[in-house]
C-alpha positions in Angstrom: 79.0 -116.9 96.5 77.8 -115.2 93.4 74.2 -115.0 93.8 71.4 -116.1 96.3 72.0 -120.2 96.3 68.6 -120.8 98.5 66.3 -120.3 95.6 67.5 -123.1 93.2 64.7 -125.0 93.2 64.5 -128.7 90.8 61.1 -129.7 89.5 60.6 -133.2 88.4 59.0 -136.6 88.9 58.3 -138.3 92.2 60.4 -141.3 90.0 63.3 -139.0 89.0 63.1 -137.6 92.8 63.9 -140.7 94.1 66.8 -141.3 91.7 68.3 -138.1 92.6 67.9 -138.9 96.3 69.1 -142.2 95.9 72.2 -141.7 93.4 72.5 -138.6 94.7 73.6 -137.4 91.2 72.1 -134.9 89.2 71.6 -134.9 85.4 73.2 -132.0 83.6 72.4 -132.5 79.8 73.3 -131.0 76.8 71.0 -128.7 74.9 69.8 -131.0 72.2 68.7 -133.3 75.0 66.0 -130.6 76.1 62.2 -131.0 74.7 62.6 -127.7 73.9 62.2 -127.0 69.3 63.2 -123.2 70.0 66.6 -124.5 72.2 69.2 -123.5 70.1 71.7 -127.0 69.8 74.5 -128.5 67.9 71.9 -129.4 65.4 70.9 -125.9 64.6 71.2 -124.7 61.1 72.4 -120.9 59.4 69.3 -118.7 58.9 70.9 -117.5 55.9 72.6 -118.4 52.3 75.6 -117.4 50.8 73.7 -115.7 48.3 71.1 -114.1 50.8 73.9 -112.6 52.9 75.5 -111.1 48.8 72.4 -109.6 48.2 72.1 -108.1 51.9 75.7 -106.9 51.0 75.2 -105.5 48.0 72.0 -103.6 49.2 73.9 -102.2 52.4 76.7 -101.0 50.1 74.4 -99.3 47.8 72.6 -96.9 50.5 76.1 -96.3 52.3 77.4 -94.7 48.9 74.3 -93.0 48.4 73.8 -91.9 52.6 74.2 -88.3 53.5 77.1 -88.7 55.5 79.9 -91.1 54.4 80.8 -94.3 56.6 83.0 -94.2 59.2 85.4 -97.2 59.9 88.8 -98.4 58.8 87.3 -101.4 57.1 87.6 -102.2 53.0 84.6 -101.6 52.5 83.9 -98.4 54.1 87.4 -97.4 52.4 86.0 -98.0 49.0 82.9 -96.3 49.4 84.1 -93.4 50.6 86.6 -93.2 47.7 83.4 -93.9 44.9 81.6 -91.3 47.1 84.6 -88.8 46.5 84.7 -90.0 42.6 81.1 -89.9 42.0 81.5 -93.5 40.3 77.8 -94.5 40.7 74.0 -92.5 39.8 71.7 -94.2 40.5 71.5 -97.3 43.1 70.6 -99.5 40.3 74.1 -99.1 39.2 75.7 -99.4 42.0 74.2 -102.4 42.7 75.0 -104.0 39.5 78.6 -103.1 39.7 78.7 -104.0 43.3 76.8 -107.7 42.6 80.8 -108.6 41.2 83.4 -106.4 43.1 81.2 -108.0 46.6 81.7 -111.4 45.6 85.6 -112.0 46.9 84.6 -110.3 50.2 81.1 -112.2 51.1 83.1 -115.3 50.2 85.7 -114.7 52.4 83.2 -113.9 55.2 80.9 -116.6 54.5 84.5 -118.9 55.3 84.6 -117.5 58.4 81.2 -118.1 59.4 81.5 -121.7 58.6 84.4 -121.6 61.3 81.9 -120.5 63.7 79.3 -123.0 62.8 82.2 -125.6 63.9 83.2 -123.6 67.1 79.1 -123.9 68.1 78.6 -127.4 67.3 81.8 -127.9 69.9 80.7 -125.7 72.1 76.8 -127.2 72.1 77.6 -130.8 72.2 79.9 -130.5 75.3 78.3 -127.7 77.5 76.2 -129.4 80.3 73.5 -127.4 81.6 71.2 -128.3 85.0 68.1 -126.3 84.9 66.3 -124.8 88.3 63.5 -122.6 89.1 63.8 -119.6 91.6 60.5 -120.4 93.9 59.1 -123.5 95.6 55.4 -121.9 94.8 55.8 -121.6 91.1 52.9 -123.0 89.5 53.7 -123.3 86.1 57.2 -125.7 87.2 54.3 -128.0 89.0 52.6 -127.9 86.0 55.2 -128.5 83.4 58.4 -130.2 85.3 56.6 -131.5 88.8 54.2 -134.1 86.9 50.9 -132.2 87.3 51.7 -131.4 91.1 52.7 -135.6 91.6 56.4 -134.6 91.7 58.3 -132.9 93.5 60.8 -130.0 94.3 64.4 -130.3 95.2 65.7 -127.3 96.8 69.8 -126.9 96.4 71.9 -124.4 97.9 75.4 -123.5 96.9 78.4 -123.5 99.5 81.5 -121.5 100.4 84.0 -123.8 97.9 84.4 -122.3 95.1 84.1 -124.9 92.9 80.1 -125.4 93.5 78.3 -126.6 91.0 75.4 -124.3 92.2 77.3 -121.1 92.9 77.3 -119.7 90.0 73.5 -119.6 88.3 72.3 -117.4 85.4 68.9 -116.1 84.9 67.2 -116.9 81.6 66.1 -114.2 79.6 62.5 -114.6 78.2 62.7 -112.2 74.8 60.4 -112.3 71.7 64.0 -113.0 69.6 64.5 -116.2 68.5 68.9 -117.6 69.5 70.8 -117.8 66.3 74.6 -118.8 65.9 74.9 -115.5 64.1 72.1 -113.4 62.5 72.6 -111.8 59.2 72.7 -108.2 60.8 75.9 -109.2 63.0 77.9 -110.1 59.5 76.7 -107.3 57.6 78.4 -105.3 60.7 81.3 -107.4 60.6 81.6 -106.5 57.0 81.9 -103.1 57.5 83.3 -102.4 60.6 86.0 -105.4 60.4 85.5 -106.3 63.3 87.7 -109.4 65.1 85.3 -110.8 67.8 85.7 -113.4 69.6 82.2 -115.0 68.5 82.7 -117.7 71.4 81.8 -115.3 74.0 78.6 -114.9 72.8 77.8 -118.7 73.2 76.2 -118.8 76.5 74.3 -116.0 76.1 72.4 -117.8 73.4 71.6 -120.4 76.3 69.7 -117.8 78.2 67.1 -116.8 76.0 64.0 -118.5 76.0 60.6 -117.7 74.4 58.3 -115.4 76.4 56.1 -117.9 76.8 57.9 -119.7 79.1 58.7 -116.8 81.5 56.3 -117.7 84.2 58.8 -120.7 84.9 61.4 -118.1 85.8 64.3 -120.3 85.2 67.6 -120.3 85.9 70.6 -122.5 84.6 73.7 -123.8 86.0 76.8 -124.8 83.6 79.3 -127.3 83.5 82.0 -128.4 80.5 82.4 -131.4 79.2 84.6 -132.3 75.9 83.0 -134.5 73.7 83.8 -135.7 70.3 82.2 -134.7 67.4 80.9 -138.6 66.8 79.8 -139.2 69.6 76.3 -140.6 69.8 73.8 -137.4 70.8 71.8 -139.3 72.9 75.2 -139.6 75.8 75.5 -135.9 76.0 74.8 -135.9 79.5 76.9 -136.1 82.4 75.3 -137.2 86.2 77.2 -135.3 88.8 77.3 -135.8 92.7 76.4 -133.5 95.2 76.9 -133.5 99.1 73.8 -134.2 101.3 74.2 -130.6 102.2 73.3 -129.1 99.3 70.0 -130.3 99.4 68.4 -127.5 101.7 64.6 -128.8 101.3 62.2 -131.2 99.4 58.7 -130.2 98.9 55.8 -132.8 97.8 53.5 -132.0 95.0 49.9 -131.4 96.5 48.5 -134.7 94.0 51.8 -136.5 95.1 51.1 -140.5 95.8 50.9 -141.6 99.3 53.6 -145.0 98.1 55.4 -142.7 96.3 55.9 -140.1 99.1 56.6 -143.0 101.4 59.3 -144.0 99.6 61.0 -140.7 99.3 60.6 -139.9 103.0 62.8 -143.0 103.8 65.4 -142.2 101.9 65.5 -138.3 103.2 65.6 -140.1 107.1 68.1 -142.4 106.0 70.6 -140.0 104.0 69.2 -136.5 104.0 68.5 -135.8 107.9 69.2 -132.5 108.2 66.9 -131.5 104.8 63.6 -130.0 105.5 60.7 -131.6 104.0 58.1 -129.7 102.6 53.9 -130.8 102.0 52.3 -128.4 99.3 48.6 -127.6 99.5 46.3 -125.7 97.9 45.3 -122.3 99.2 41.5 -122.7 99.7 39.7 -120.3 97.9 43.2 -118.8 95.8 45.2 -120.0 92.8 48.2 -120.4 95.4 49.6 -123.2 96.9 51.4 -123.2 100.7 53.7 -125.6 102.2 53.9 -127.8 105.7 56.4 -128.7 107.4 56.6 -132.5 107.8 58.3 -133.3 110.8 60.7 -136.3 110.9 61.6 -138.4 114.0 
């Protein structure tokens, strides 16, 4: 196994608990399906124009000709500057810049293409990723808060296994950074510009699903990921996929502290019944500490 499986913890509703106990299916979703407005999804849009990424062009050309050093790089663009460098073509900036404003034109074009083709890779990529989200720690008090109803939900604790092919062997962490996701910032195709650069942009796609805003870090979440192909016109709203899991993968269930007593009865027969070897979990507050603890419930 890739990582430690005993800390992938699910928050949710003492309702959505006992659908997941009772399907026993879990809902991996894709990311325009999370109540999330920073989640980067197939719906995301360019943070830049055609003409925004010119003028950025334009204005990186103009200090490379006029930089101490001259660029390095086999690109066309570097090639030309450093043959108007060795010509002294240009004065001044503002020169260069209006000269540059019509020989850049063919070149951003032909980028701006090849953005678009990325745009399209994403879009595929976002509406047929499927991604089940987890926390690391039974105590964490901001998953009550937010994905355990207030502390009247509860915590589903999964655990991967030696098959390979475990949905919950192989977690990444989220990273909580004050950078927003973008398909592609303007600073990457200014850099593909000049260096030329053939990356494969796909690569980079998951990554973007593990950065989350730092406000959110005290959830300390961590996301599993599955594929699923979908077509393009597909109605958003499906992009989901519920997958079985084995009784064994469910290592523990802990109650919310506020949990209803007819709620908690009904998700305590269904462990007895289907889930006997799970451990089952009450939480309670610490008296006199912002903490919570947990009891063992006993089963006959």
């Amino acid at each position: 196994m890739a990582l430690n499986q005993e800390n992938l913890i699910k928050f949710c509703s003492a309702g959505c608990a006992g659908r997941v106990l009772n399907n026993q299916e879990l809902r991996w979703s894709a990311p325009s399906l999370f109540d999330d407005i920073f989640e980067l999804s197939s719906s995301s849009q360019l943070t830049f124009t055609h003409g925004e990424l010119l003028k950025a062009t334009i204005q990186m050309a103009s200090s490379m000709i006029f930089a101490k050093d001259d660029p390095k790089g086999v690109s066309p663009l570097a090639k030309a500057i450093r043959r108007w460098r060795d010509e002294e073509r240009f004065d001044t900036p503002e020169e260069a810049e209006e000269v540059l404003s019509e020989l850049l034109v063919q070149m951003v074009d032909q980028r701006y293409n090849e953005i678009q083709t990325i745009i399209q890779d994403w879009r595929e990529y976002s509406r047929s990723v499927r991604i089940c989200s987890f926390s690391a720690k039974a105590e964490n008090m901001s998953a009550w808060e937010h994905y355990g109803a207030a502390h009247t939900g509860a915590a589903l604790k999964f655990r991967g296994s030696d098959h390979d092919d475990s949905d919950f062997n192989y977690p990444e962490k989220v990273n909580y950074k004050g950078i927003c996701p973008e398909i592609t910032t303007l600073k990457q195709q200014l850099n593909n510009i000049v260096t030329a650069n053939a990356e494969d942009h796909k690569d980079e796609f998951r990554g973007k699903l593990l950065q989350k805003a730092p406000h959110q870090k005290d959830v300390a979440e961590w996301r599993c990921f599955r594929y699923q192909e979908t077509e393009k016109n597909s109605d958003p709203k499906t992009w989901f996929e519920d997958v079985h899991f084995e009784t064994e993968d469910l290592a523990a269930v802990y109650f919310g502290a506020f949990m209803d007593e007819k709620a908690k009865d009904v998700l305590m027969r269904l462990l007895q019944k289907r889930y006997r070897r799970t451990k089952i979990f009450q939480a309670k507050i610490v008296t006199g500490k912002f903490e919570l603890e947990f009891e063992r419930i006993m089963t006959v």
